[in-house]
N, C-alpha and C positions, 0 to 999 in steps of 0.2 A: 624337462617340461613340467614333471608334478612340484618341484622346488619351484618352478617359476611361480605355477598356478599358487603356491603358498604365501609366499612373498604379494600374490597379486591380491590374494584376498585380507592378508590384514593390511597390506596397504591401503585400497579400500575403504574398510571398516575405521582404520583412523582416518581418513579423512571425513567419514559421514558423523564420527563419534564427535569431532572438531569442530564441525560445520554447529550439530545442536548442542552440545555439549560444551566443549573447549571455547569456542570463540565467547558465548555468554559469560563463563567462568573468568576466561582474560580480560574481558568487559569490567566483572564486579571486584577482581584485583584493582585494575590499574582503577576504577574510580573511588576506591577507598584509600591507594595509595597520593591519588592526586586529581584535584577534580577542577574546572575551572566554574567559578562561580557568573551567575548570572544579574545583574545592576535592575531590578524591574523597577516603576514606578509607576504612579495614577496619572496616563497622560491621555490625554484626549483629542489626538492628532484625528486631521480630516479625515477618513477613511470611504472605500469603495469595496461596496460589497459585488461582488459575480456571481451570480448562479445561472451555472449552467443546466440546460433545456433541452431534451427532446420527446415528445408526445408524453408531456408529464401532465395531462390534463386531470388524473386522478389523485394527485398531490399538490400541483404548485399552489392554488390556493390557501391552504394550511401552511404552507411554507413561507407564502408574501406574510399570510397574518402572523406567523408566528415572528417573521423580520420585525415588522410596524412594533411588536411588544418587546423587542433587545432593548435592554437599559444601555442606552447610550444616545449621547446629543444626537436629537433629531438633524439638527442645522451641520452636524460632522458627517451626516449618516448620507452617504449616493446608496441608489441600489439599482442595476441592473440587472436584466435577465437577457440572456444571451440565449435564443431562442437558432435551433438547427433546423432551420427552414420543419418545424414540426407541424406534421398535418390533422392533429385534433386541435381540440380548442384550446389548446394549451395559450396560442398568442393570444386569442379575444379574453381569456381572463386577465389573464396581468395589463393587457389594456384598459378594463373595467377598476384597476388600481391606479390609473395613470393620475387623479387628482389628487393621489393620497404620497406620492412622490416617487412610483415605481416608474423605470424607463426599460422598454421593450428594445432589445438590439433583436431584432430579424435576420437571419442570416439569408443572401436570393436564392442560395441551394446547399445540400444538406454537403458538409464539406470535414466535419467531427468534430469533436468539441476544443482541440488545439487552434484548429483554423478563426473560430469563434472567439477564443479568449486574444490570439492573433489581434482580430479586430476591436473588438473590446477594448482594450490597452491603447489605442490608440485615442480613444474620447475618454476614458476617467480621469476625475478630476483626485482624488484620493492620495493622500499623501503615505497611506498604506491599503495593498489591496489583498483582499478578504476572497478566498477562491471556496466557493460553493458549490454542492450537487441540489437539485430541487426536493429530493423523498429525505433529507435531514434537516431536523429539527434543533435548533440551540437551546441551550439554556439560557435567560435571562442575559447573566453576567458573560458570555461568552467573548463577544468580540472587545470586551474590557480586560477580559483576564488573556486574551492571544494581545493586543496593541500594549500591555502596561510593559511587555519586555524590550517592546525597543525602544524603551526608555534608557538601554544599554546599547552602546554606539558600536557592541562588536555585533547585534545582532543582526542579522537580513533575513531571517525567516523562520515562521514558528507555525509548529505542527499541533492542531488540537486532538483530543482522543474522540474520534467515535465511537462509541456503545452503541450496540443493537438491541431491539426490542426483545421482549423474553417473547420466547415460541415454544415450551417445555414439549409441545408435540412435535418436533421438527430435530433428527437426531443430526442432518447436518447443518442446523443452527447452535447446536451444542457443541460442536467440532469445528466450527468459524469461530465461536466466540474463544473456546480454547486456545485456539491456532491467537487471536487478535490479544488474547493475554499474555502469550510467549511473547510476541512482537511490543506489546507496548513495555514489558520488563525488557526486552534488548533495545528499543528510543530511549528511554529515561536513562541507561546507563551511557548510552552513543550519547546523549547530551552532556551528562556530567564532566564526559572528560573533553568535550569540545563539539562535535555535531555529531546529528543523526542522518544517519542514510535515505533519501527523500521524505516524503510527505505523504500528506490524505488529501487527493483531491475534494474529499467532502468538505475537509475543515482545514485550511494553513492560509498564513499570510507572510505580506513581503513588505521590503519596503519599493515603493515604486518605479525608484530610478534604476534599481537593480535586474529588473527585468528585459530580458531579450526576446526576439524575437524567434518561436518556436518555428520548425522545420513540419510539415504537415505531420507526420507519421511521429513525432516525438508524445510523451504520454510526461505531459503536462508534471504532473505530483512528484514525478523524481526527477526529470531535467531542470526544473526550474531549480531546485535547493542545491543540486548539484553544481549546476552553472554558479549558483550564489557563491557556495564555498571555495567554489574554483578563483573568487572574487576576491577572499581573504574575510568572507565575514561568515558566523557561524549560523548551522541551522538547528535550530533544539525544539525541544518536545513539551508540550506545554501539557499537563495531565487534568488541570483544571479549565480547562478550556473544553466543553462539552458538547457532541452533539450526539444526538438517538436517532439511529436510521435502523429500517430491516435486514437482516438477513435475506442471503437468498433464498434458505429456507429449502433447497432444493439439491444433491448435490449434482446432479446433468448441469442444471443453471453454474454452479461453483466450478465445474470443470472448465466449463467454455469463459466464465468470469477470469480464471488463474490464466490461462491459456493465452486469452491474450494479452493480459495484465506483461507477463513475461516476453510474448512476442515484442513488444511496445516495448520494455523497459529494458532488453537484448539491446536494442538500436539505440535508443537512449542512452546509457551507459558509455555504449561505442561513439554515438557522437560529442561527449565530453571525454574525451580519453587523457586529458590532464588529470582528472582526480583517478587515475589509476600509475599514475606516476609518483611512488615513494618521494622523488629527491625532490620537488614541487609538493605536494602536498602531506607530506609526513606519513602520519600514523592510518591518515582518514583514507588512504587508499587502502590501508588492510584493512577497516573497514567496508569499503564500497568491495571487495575481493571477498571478504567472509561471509559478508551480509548478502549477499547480493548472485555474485557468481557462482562462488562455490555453492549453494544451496541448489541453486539452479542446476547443479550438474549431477546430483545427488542422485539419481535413476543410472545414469548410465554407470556409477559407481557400483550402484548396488549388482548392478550384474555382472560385473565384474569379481564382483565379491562372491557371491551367488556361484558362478561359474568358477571360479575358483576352486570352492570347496567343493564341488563334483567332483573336479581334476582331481583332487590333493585328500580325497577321502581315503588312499591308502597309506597315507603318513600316521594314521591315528584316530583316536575316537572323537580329538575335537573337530577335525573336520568333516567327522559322519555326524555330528551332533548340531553343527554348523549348516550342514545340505538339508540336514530334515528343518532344522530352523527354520531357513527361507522359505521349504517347502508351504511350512505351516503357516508362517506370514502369509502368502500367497492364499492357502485357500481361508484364514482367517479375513483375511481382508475381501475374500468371494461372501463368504460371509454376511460380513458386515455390510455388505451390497444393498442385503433383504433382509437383514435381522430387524424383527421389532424392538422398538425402543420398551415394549413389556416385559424384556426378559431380564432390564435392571444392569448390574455391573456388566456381565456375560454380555451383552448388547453391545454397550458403552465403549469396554475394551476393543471387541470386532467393528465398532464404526472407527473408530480413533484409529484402528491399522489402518482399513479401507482410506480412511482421508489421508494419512500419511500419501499413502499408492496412490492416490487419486492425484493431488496436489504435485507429486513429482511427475508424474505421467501426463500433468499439462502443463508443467514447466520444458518436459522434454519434445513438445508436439510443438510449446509457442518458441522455443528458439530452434526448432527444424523450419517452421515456417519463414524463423523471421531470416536465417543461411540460407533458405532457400530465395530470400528474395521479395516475402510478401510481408505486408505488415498488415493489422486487424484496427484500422483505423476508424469505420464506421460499427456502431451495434444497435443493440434495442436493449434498456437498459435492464440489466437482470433482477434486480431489486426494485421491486414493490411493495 
């Protein structure tokens, strides 16, 4: 029994050290060993912007004007707004654009934002489409530097980077933006050696005919690239492709955000179950399996690891050194719950566990919901 319990804890532990650790490091091997290059050029294909909607009345405005100023041909440029049956004035604004070239899609009832892009797709006219949230903003050059890559005919879809606004009062805005720099160093390596594991709903595009028809409960920003790759064509990360949105700023908001970000992207996954097929898709399944699943499983690990080292604390000092470990995680991370962000490093380090704990603890509540049967397919949007 305590030989098992030991066994079960570094077992464990290599796998969580794998998950953050190993998988990035296999990452910046194999793309220094071999990277596949990307063909971009200056093309100026029709394009259809989407931005999706609901009771965005405190933002869409800033959003349309900030569209009308993208450097890019007016005469290429559609832009709709894909409104979820929203009950402020979100729709009478972007009506009040209608002479300036914005089209209102209304949804009759509030159905999520897949149902909406669902119908959307079915009137753009866009020879590449442009998937938007309303509370982000682009840079100028934006929808030039996402279109100039599929100027390369392996490409079907391109992920731009969001940046969040700086909130230096806000310690889990400094713990998303952390977390969003991990991520964007493991896109840019998933590209170099062929694709990255989904998208940003706020910022990615496609090319149009590659699109299918989404299943209500799927979560848009990772089925769609995946279905692509599933296609034979690649999905990559585009770093100069820019947009600035908030932070949740909050970490309650961040929890229910992760939660079901995971419920949603549990079912996703499962409904494209070829790209978890090695002999069909090669490498990019250990991809979608590192990136993806095993992260998500990374809780019930820990406590298995955790429990472990109770068991196995009479083999030795490392595994009494190992139980007060977790211990101390644990209450570092209670911690960092209500630490103020005035106590400097000391703070920093107790928010950064707490978000560790937070972030897995809603990955392990959104794929119990989504076994158990439910999906989190309506919300209210957590960033403001």
């Amino acid at each position: 029994m305590i030989l098992a319990a030991a066994f079960a804890t570094w077992g464990a532990l290599a796998f969580i050290m794998y998950v953050y650790v190993g998988y990035p490091l296999l990452l910046w091997v194999l793309a220094h060993l071999w990277s596949r290059r990307v063909h971009p050029a200056d093309i100026t294909p029709s394009v259809t912007l989407l931005i999706s909607a609901f009771n965005e009345d405190h933002v869409i405005k800033d959003k349309l004007e900030n569209t009308l100023n993208l450097d890019y041909p007016p005469e290429h440029l559609e832009v709709i707004v894909v409104s979820d049956a929203s009950t402020d004035s979100t729709d009478d604004i972007v009506k009040s654009f209608a002479s300036r070239g914005i089209t209102l899609l209304r949804m009759p009832k509030r159905g999520g934002k897949t149902l909406g892009l669902n119908a959307a797709m079915e009137v753009v006219r866009g020879e590449v489409i442009v998937f938007s949230d309303a509370n982000i903003l682009y840079r100028k050059d934006t929808i030039r530097c996402l279109v100039r890559n599929f100027a390369d005919p392996t490409i079907g879809c391109v992920t731009g980077d969001s940046q969040y606004l700086d909130n230096p009062k806000s310690a889990a805005h400094e713990q998303e933006n952390a977390y969003w720099g991990y991520e964007r160093f493991i896109r840019t390596l998933e590209s170099r050696i062929g694709s990255t594991v989904g998208g940003d709903g706020a910022i990615f595009a496609i090319r149009r005919e590659l699109y299918r028809p989404l299943a209500p409960e799927a979560i848009n920003d990772l089925v769609i690239p995946l279905q692509i790759v599933s296609q034979g064509f690649r999905a990559i990360f585009e770093p100069t492709a820019i947009g600035v949105e908030p932070s949740t700023g909050d970490f309650r908001k961040e929890f229910r955000r992760k939660r079901r970000i995971v419920n949603r992207s549990w079912h996703g996954v499962m409904s494209v179950p070829s790209v978890l097929n090695p002999l069909k898709m090669g490498i990019f399944s250990w991809q979608v399996l590192s990136h993806k699943v095993l992260r998500w499983l990374v809780l019930p690990l820990l406590v298995i690891g955790m429990a472990g080292c109770f068991t196995a604390t009479r083999l030795g000092v490392v595994y009494q050194i190992g139980a007060w470990g977790f211990m101390g995680s644990l209450i570092t991370a209670g911690l960092g719950a209500y630490a103020p962000s005035s106590l400097g490093p000391i703070a920093r380090v107790a928010h950064g566990v707490f978000y560790f704990y937070l972030v897995n603890l809603a990955a392990f509540f959104g794929i119990g919901t989504a076994l158990a049967g439910r999906t989190e397919m309506l919300w209210t949007p957590e960033r403001k």
